[in-house]
C-alpha positions as CSV (number, residue, x, y, z in Angstrom):
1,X,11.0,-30.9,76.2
2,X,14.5,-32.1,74.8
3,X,15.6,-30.3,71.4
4,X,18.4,-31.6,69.9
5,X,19.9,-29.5,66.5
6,X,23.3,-28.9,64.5
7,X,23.8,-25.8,62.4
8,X,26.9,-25.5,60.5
9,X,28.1,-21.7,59.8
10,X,30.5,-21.8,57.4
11,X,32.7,-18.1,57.2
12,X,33.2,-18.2,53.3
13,X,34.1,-14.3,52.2
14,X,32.3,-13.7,49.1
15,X,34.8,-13.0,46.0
16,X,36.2,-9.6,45.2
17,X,34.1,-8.3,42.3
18,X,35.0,-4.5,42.3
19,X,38.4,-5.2,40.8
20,X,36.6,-7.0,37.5
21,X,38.0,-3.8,35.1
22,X,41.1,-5.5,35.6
23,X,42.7,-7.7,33.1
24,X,41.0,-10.9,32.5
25,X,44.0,-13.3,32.6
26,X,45.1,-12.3,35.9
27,X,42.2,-14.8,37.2
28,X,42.5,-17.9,38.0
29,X,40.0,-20.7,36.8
30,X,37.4,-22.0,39.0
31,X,35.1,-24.7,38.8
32,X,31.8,-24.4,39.5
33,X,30.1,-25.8,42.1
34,X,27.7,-28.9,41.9
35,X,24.3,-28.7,41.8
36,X,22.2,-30.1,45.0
37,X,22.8,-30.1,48.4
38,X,26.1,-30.3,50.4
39,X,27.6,-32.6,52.4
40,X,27.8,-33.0,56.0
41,X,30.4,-30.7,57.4
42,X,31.8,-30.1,53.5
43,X,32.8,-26.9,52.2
44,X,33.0,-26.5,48.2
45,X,36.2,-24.9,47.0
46,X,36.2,-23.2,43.5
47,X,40.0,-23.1,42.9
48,X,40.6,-26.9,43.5
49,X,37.2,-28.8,42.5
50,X,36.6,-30.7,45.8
51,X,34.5,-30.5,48.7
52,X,36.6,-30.1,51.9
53,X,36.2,-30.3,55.5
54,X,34.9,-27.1,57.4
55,X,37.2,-26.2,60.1
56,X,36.1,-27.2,63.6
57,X,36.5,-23.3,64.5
58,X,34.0,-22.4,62.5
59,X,31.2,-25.2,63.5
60,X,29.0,-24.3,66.3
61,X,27.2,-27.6,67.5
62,X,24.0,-27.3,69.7
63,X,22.9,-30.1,71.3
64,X,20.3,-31.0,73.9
65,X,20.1,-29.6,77.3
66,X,22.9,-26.9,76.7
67,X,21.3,-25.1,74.2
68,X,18.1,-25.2,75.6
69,X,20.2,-24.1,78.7
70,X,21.9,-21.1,76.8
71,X,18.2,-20.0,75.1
72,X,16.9,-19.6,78.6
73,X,14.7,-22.7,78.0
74,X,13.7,-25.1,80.6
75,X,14.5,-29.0,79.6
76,X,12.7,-31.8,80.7
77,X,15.2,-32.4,83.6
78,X,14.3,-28.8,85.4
79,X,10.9,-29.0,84.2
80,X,10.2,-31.7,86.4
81,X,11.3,-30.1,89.7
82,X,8.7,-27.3,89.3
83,X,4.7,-28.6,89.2
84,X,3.0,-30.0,86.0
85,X,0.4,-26.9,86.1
86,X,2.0,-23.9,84.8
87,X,0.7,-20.7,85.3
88,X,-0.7,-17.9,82.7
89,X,2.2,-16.2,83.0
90,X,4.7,-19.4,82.5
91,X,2.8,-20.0,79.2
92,X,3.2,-16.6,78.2
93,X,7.1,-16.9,78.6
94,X,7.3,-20.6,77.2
95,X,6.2,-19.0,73.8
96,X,8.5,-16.2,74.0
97,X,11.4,-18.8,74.2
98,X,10.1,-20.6,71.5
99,X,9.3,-17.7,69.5
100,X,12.8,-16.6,70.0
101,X,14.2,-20.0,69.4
102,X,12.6,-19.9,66.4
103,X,13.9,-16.6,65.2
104,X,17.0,-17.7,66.3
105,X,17.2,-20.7,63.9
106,X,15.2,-18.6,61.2
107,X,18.4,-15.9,61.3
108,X,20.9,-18.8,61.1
109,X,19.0,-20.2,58.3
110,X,18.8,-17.2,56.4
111,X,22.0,-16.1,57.0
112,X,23.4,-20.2,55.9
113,X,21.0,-19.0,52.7
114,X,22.7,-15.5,52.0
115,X,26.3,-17.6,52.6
116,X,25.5,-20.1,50.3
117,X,23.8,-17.4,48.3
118,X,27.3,-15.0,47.9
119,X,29.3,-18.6,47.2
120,X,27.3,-18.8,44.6
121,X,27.5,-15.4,42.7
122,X,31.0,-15.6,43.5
123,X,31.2,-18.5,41.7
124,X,29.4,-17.3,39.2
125,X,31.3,-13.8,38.9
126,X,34.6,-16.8,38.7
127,X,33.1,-18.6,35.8
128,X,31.9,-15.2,34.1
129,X,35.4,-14.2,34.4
130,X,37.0,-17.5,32.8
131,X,34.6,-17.5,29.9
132,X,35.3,-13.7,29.6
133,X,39.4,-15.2,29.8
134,X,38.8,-17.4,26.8
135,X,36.6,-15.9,25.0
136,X,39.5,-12.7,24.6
137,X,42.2,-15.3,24.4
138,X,40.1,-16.9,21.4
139,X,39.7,-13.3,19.7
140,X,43.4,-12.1,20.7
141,X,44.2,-16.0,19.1
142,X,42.1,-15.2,16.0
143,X,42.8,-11.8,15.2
144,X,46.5,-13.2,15.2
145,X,45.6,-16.1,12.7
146,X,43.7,-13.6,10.7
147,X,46.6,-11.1,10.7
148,X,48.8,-13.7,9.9
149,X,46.8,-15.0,7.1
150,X,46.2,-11.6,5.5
151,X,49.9,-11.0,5.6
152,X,50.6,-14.7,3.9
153,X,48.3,-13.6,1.1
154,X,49.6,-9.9,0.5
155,X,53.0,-12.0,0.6
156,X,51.6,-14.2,-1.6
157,X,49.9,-11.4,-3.8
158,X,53.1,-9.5,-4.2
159,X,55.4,-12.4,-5.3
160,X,52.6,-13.1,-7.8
161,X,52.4,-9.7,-9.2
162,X,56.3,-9.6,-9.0
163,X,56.3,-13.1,-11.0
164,X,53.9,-12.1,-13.8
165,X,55.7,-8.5,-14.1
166,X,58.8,-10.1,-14.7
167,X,56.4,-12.4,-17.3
168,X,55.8,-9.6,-18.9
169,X,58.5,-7.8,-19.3
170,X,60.0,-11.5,-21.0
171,X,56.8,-11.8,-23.1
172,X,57.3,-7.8,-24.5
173,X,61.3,-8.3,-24.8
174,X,60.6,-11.5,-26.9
175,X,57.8,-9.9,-29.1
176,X,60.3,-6.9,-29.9
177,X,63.1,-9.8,-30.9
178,X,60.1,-11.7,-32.8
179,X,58.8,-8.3,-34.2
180,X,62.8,-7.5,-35.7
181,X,63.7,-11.0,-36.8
182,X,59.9,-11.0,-39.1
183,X,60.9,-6.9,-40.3
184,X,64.5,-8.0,-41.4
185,X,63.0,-11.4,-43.3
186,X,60.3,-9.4,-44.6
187,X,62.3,-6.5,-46.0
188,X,65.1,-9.3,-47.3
189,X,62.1,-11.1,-48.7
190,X,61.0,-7.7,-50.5
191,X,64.5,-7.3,-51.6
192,X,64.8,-10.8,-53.3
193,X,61.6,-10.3,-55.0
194,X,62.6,-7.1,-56.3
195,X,65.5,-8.2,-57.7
196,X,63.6,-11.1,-59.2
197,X,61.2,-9.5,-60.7
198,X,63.7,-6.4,-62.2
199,X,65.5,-9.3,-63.9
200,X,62.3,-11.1,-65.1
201,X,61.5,-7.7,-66.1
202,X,64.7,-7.2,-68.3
203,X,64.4,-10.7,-69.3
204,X,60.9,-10.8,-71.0
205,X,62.0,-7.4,-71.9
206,X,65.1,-8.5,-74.2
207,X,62.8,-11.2,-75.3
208,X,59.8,-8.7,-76.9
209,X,62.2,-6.9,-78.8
210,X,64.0,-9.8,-79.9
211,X,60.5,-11.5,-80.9
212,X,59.5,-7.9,-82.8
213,X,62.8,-7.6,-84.8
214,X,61.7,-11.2,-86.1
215,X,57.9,-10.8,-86.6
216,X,56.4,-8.8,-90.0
217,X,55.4,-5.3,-89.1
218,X,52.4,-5.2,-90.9
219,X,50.8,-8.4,-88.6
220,X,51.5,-7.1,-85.3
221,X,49.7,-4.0,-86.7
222,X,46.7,-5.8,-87.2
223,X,46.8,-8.1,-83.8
224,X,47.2,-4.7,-81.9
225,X,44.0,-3.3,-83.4
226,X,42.1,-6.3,-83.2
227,X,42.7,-6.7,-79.4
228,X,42.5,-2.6,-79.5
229,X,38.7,-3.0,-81.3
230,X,38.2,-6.3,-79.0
231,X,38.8,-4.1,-76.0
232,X,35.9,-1.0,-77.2
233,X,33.6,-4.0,-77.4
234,X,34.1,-4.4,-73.9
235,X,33.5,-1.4,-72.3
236,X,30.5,-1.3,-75.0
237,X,29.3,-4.2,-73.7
238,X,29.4,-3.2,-69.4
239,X,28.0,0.0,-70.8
240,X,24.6,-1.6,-72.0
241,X,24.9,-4.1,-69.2
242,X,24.8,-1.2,-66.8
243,X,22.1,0.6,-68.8
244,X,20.1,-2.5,-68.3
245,X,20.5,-2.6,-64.6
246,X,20.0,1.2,-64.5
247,X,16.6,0.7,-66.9
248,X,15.6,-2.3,-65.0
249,X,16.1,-0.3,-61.3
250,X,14.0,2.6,-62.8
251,X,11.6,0.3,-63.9
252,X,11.6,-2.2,-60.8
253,X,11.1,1.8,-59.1
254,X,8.3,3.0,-60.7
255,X,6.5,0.0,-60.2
256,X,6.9,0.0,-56.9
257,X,5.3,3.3,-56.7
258,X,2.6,2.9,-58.7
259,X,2.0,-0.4,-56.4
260,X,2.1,2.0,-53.3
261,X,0.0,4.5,-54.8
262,X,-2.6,1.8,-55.7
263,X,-2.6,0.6,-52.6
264,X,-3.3,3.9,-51.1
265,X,-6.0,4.4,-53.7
266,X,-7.9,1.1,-52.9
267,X,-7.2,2.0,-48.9
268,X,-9.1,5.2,-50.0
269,X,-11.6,3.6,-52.1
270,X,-12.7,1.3,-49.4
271,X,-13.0,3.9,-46.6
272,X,-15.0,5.7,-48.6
273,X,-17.0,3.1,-49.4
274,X,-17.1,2.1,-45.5
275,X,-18.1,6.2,-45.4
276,X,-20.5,5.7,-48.1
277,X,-22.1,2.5,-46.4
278,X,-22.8,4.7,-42.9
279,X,-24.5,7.6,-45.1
280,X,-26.6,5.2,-46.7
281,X,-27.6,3.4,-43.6
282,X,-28.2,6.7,-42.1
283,X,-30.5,8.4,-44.9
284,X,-32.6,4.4,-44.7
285,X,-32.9,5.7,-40.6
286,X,-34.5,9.1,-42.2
287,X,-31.1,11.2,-42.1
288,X,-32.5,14.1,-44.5
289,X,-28.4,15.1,-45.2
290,X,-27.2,11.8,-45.4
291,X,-29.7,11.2,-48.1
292,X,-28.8,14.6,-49.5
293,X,-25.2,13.3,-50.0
294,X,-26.3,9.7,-51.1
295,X,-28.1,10.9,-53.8
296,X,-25.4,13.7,-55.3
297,X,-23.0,10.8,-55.0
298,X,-25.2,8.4,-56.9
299,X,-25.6,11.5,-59.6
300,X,-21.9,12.0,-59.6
301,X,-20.8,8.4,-60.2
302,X,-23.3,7.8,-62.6
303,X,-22.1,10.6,-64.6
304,X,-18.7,9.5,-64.0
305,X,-19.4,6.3,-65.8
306,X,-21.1,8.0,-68.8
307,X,-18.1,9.6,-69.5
308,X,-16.2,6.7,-68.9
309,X,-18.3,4.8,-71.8
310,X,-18.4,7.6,-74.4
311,X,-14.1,7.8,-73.9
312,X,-14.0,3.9,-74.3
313,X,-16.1,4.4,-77.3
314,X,-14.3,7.3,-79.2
315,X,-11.1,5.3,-78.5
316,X,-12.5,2.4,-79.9
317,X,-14.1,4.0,-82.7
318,X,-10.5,6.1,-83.7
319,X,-8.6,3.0,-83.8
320,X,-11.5,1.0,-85.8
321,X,-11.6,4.0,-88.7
322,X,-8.8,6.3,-88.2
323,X,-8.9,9.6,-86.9
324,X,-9.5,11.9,-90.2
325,X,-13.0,9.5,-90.5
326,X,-13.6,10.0,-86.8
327,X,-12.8,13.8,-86.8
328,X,-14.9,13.7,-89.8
329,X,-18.0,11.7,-87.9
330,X,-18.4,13.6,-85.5
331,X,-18.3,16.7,-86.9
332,X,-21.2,15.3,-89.0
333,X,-22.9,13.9,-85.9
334,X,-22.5,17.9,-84.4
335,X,-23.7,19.9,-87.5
336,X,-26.9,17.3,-87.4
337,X,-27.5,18.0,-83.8
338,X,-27.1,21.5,-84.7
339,X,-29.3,21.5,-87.3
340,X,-31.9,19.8,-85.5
């Protein structure tokens, strides 16, 4: 049996990762390796991007007769000098070489696997550091900007509060300049009127008594208590307008209350009524108390009204005769009743 094979070991030491607590821009960048299987003979390499040639120290070819030769095996060449029929035994140790074989290339898969496997995270730890790189270069690049930008606008904030106290301090000197100039034009204002009016003053003053010295006493004496008497009229006049209003409030005031207190009354009327209502609806049901209070209330009105009748009547009967002839009547009407 010819076996014919080529394994490729390739001696790549996985990357450093104990050192990671270091500074992240000492790395350098990597590129990540492509997904799929590599080429023949080809060796990815992180720090340039390409896939290079393996070294031919660090390929082990097996080919043929040789390895079958270095396994122990027998190959198709010696097999043929012993005789086709093997023995028990001869079987037993064919499968032991192939067994081992088999483990052999197993191991040298698995360990190609766990090479491939450390390129890999090694990669991976590469990129993980890069991204870690940029990402604290962005925040180290952003913190700047943002410290940069907060000390553009307390700058900013500064000259602004600077500009509008300087403003300020304009606006309150001009207001004090404003505030004299009106208080001097004012008080020379004051001063020309004053003067004005003094001399008006004196004027109409000089011209009274000139006009008096040429009027007849006796006249004036009259115009002054006509306008005198003209003036009492007045105040007589607000004094019974005001005791008009005043009589008219009072008025306007009592009505008012006797309004309220008629309201109340009829508010009480009618919840008595509503009262008297449920007593009589209870004493129709057989309520002996109900019709106990039905009846003294009809008694009580009705006597109420009686009286009502014979006052209308002794009022009507005083005004239609007089009140000697009605005193008179009805003293008659009590000694007949008397005498009877």
């Amino acid at each position: 049996m010819s076996v014919s094979s080529e394994m490729s070991f390739v001696s790549n030491v996985p990357a450093n990762t104990e050192n990671t607590d270091k500074k992240i821009v000492d790395a350098p960048k990597l590129f990540p390796k492509p997904r799929g299987r590599a080429p023949k003979n080809k060796s990815w390499n992180p720090e340039t991007g390409v896939w290079e040639d393996i070294p031919a120290e660090l390929t082990i070819r097996v080919d043929g007769d040789d390895a079958m030769a270095e396994l122990g095996l027998e190959t198709v060449s010696n097999s043929s000098k012993s005789s086709t029929k093997m023995t028990q035994e001869e079987k037993e140790q064919r499968r032991r070489e192939k067994a081992e074989a088999r483990e052999a290339k197993a191991k040298a898969e698995a360990e190609l696997k766990k090479q491939k496997k450390a390129e890999k995270e090694a990669a991976k730890a590469e990129k993980m550091l890069a991204i870690q790189k940029e990402k604290l270069a962005k925040a180290q690049a952003k913190e700047a900007a943002k410290a940069e930008k907060e000390q553009q606008l307390a700058q900013l904030k500064l000259e602004k509060e600077q500009a509008n106290a300087a403003k300020l301090a304009a606006k309150v000197e001009k207001d004090a300049l404003i505030a004299q100039e009106k208080e001097r034009k004012a008080k020379a204002r004051a001063d020309a009127k004053a003067e004005r009016d003094a001399q008006k003053k004196a004027e109409k003053d000089a011209k009274d008594a000139a006009r008096l010295a040429s009027l007849d006493p006796v006249k004036e004496a009259e115009k002054a208590a006509k306008k005198e008497k003209a003036a009492q009229n007045k105040v007589l006049r607000q004094e019974k307008a005001l005791a008009r209003r005043l009589a008219n409030e009072r008025k306007e005031a009592v009505k008012a209350v006797k309004a309220e207190k008629q309201a109340k009354k009829e508010a009480k009327k009618a919840e008595m009524e509503k009262d008297l209502q449920e007593k009589r609806a209870l004493a129709q049901s057989g309520n002996e108390d109900a019709a106990i209070f039905v009846k003294k209330y009809d008694e009580r009105k009705k006597s109420q009204e009686i009286s009502s009748r014979i006052m209308k009547a002794c009022s009507a009967l005083k005004k239609a005769i007089g009140e000697e002839d009605f005193a008179e009547h009805l003293e008659a009407l009590l000694a007949e009743h008397n005498d009877e």
